[in-house]
C-alpha positions as CSV (number, residue, x, y, z in Angstrom):
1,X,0.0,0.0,0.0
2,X,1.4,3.5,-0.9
3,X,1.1,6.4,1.4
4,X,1.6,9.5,0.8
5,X,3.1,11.2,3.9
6,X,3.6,15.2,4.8
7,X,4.6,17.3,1.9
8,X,7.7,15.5,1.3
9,X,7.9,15.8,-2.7
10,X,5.3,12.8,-2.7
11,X,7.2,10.5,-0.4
12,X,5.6,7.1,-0.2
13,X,5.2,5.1,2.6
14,X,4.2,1.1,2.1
15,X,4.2,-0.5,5.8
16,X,4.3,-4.4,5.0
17,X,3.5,-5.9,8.2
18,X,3.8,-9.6,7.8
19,X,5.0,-9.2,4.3
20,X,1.2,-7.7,3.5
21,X,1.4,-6.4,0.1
22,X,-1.9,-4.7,-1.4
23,X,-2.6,-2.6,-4.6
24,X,-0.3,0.6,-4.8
25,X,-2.0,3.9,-5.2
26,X,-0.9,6.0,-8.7
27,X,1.6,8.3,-7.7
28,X,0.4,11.2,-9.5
29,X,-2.8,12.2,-7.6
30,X,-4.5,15.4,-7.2
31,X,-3.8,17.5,-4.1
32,X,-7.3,17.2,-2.2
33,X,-8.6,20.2,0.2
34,X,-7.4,19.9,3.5
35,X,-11.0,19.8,4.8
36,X,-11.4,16.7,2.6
37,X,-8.4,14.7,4.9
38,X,-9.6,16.6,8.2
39,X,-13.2,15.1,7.6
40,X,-11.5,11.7,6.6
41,X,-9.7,11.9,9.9
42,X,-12.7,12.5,11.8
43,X,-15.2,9.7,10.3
44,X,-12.5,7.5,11.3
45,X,-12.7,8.4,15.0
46,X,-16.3,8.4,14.9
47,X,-16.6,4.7,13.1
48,X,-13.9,3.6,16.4
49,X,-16.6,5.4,18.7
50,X,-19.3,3.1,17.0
51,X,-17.5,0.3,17.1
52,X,-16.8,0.9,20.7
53,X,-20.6,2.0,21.5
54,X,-21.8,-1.3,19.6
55,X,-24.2,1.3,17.5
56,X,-24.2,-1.1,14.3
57,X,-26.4,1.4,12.8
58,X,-23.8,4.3,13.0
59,X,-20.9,1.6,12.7
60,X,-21.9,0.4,9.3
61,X,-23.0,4.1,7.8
62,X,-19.1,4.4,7.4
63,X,-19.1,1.7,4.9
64,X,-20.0,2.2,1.2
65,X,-22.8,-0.2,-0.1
66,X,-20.1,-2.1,-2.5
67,X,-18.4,-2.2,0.6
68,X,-15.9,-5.7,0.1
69,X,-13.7,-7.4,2.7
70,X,-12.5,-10.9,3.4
71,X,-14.7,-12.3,0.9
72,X,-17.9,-10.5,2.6
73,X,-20.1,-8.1,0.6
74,X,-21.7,-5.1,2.7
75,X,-24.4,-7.1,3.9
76,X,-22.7,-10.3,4.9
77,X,-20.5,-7.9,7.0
78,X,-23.2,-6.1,9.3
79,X,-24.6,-9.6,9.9
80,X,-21.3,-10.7,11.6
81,X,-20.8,-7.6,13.1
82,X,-23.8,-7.0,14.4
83,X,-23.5,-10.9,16.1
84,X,-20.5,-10.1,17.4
85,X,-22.4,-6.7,19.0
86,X,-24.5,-8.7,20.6
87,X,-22.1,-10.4,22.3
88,X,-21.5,-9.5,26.4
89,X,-18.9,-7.3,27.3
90,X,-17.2,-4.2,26.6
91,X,-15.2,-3.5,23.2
92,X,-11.8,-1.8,23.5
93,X,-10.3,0.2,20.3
94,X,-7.1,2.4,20.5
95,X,-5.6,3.5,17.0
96,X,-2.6,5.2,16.6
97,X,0.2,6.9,13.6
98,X,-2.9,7.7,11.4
99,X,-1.7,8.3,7.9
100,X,-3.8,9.5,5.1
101,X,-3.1,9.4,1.3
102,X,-6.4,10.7,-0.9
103,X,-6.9,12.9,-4.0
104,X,-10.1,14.1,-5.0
105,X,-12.4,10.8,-4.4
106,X,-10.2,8.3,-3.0
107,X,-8.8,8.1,-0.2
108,X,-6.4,5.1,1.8
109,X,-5.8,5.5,5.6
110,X,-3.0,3.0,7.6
111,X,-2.9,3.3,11.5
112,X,-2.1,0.9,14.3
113,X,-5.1,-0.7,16.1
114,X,-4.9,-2.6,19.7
115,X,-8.3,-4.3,19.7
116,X,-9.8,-6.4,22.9
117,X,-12.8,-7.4,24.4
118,X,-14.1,-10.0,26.7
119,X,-13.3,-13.0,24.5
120,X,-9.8,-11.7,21.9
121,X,-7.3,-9.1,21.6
122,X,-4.8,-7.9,19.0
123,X,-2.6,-5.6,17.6
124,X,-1.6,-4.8,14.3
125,X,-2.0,-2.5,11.3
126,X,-5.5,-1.4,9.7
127,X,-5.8,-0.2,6.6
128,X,-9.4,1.4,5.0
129,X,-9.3,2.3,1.6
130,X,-12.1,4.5,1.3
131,X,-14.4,6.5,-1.5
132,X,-16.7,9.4,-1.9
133,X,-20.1,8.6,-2.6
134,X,-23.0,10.8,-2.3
135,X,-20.5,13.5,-0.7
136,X,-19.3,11.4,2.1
137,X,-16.1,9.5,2.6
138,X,-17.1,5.7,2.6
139,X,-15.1,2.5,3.6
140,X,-15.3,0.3,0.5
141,X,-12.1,-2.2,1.5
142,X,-10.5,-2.5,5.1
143,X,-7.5,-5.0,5.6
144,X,-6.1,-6.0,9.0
145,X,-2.9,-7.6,9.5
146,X,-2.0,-8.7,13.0
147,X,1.3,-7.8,14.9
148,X,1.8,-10.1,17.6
149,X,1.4,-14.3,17.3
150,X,2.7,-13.9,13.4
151,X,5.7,-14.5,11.4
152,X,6.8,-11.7,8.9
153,X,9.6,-13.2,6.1
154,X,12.7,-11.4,5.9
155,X,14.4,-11.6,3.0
156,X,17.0,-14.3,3.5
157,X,20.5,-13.9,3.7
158,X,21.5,-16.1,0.5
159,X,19.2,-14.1,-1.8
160,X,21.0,-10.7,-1.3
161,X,24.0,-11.6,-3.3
162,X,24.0,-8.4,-4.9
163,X,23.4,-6.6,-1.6
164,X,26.1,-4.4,-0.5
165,X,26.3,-4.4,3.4
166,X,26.9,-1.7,6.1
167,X,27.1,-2.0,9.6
168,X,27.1,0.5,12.7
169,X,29.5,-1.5,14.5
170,X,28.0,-2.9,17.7
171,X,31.6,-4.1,20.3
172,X,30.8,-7.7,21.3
173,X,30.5,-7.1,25.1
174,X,30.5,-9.9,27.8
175,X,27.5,-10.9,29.6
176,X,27.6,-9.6,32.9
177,X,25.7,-12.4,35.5
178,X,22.8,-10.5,37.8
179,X,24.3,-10.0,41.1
180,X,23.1,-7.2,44.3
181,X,25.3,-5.4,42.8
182,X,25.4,-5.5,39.2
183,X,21.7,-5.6,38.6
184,X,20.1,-6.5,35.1
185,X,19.1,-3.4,33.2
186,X,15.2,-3.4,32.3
187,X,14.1,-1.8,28.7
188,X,15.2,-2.7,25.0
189,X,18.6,-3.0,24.1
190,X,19.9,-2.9,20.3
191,X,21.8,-5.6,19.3
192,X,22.5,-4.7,15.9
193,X,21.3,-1.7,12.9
194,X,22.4,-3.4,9.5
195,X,21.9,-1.3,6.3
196,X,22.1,-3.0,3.2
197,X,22.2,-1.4,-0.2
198,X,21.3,-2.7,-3.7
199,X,20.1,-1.6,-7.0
200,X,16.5,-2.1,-6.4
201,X,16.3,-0.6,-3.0
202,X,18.2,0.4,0.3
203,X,16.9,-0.6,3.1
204,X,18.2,-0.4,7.4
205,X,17.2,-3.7,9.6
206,X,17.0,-2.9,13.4
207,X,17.7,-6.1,15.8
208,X,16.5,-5.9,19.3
209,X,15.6,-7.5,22.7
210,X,12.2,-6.9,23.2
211,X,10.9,-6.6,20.1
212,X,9.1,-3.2,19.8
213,X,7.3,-1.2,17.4
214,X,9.3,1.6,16.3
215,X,7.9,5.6,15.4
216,X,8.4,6.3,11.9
217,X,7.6,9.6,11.0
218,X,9.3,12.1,7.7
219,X,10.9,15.9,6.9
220,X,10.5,17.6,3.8
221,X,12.6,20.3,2.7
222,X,16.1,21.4,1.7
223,X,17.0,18.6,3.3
224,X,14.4,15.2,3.4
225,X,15.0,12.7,6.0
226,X,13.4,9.5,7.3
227,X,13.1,9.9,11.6
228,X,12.7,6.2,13.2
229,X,12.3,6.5,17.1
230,X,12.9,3.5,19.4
231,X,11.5,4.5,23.1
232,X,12.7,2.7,26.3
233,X,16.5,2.3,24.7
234,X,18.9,1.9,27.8
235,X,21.9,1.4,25.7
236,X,23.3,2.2,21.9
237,X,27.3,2.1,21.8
238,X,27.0,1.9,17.9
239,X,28.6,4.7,15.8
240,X,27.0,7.8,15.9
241,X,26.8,8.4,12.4
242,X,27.6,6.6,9.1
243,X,27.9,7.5,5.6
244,X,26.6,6.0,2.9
245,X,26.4,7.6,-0.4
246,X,23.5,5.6,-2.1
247,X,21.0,6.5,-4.8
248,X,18.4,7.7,-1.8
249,X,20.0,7.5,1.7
250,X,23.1,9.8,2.0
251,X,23.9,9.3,5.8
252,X,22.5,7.5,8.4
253,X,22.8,9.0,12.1
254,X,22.1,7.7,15.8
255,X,22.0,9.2,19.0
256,X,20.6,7.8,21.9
257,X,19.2,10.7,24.4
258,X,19.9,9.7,28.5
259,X,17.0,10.9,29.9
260,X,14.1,9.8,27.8
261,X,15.8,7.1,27.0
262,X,14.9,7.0,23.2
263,X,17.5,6.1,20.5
264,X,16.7,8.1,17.3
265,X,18.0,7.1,14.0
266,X,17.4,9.5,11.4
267,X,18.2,8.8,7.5
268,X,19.3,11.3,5.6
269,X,18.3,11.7,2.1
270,X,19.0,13.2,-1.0
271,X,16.8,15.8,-2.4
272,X,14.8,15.7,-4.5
273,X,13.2,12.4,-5.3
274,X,10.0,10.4,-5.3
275,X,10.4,7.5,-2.8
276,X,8.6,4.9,-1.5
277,X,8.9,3.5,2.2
278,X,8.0,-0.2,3.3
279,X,8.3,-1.7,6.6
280,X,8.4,-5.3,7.4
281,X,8.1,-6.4,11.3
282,X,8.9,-9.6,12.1
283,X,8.5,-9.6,15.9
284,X,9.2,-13.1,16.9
285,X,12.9,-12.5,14.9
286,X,12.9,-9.3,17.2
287,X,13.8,-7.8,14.0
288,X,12.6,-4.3,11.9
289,X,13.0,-3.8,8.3
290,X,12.9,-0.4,6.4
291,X,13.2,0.1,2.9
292,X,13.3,2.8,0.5
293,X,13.1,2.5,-2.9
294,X,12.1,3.9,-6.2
295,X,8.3,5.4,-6.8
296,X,7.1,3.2,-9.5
């Protein structure tokens, strides 16, 4: 899924959670108003509030009548959901990290989603792909791809023979045994940021212990950068910075702040350019993937 993010000469994102890969969006689309992503912003909210509230009525007049999902046609889908209404119990939705891509009558909005009620709970990424009709925004497709439980696939080793590979050097360090004095220190550590660079894309894996979802958030201007933000860090002895001179990352940087304890790593890019961003999580690896290549 494409994404257009910020103002960032038509920077893409594509977050590929569990190697989920959907229909891209045409990169040449039509600035919409900003009232048009404001409003799509809001029906969102409001369709978690029904969801919450168990209103199937109000729930279901976010979803266009060739509304399609999972093999389920608009009908099909407020019989289920209304079942699962019925059920006892509160329901529980959080999202988070909404982005929004549109032009004038389409519109595609990715966010993270921590669902749970008295009988399940998950995490993952949602994505509605939504259209006008009638003059309001509609949900005609919605994906979900779960977080936790799951295996992504990383690439493997053997099939990046044309890979170049770069490395913020991480000093092997000895184990130290938990003792009254030398307690064990509590948060995620990072055991290794690999970047590997090829002719199709460039992309930086993150290793760490626990596994946690990273911020990923972009900077337009003179000078374009991808900011990835890794809270609870309580140690990074990698280099601080790293250059690397490829056809869209520059430099790659690290710095680790004491207090808040988050490790920021923050690509550097070269202006201008069209780019798209995918993400791969593979939490049981404890590993994070992201890529930037060409916008096709």
């Amino acid at each position: 899924m494409t994404i257009i993010y910020g103002a960032m000469k038509q920077i893409f994102f594509s977050t590929i959670l569990i190697m989920f890969i959907v229909a891209p969006c045409s990169a040449k689309v039509h600035a919409a108003p900003v009232s048009d992503n404001n409003q799509v912003r809001m029906d969102i909210f409001d369709w978690v509030k029904a969801w919450e509230s168990k209103d199937i009525d109000r729930y279901m007049a976010h979803y266009h009548p060739a509304f399609r999902a999972d093999g389920e046609n608009y009908h099909q889908w407020r019989k289920r959901k209304n079942a699962l209404f019925k059920r006892p119990g509160p329901i529980s939705v959080k999202i988070s990290q909404v982005w929004i891509a549109m032009d004038q009558k389409t519109a595609v909005a990715r966010f993270f989603q921590e669902y749970k009620d008295a009988y399940s709970s998950d995490i993952g990424e949602k994505t509605l792909e939504l259209e006008k009709w009638d003059g309001q925004w509609k949900i005609i497709s919605e994906t979900w791809t779960a977080i936790q439980g799951t295996i992504s696939q990383l690439p493997p080793s053997d099939s990046l023979t044309a890979t170049k590979e770069n490395r913020l050097s991480v000093p092997k360090k000895q184990d130290t045994p938990a003792t009254p004095s030398h307690p064990k220190t509590t948060g995620v550590a990072i055991k290794d940021i690999q970047f590997r660079l090829s002719p199709v894309e460039e992309s930086v894996i993150i290793e760490m212990e626990p596994y946690t979802v990273p911020a990923v958030f972009s900077l337009d201007g003179d000078s374009p950068r991808v900011v990835i933000d890794i809270r609870g860090v309580h140690d990074w002895i990698g280099k601080s910075a790293k250059p690397i001179e490829g056809r869209f990352i520059k430099r790659i940087r690290t710095h680790l702040h004491p207090k808040l304890r988050k490790l920021r790593i923050v690509l550097d890019l070269h202006p201008p350019g069209n780019y798209k961003i995918s993400r791969v999580a593979h939490p049981r690896a404890r590993k994070y993937m992201l890529s930037i290549s060409p916008e096709e």
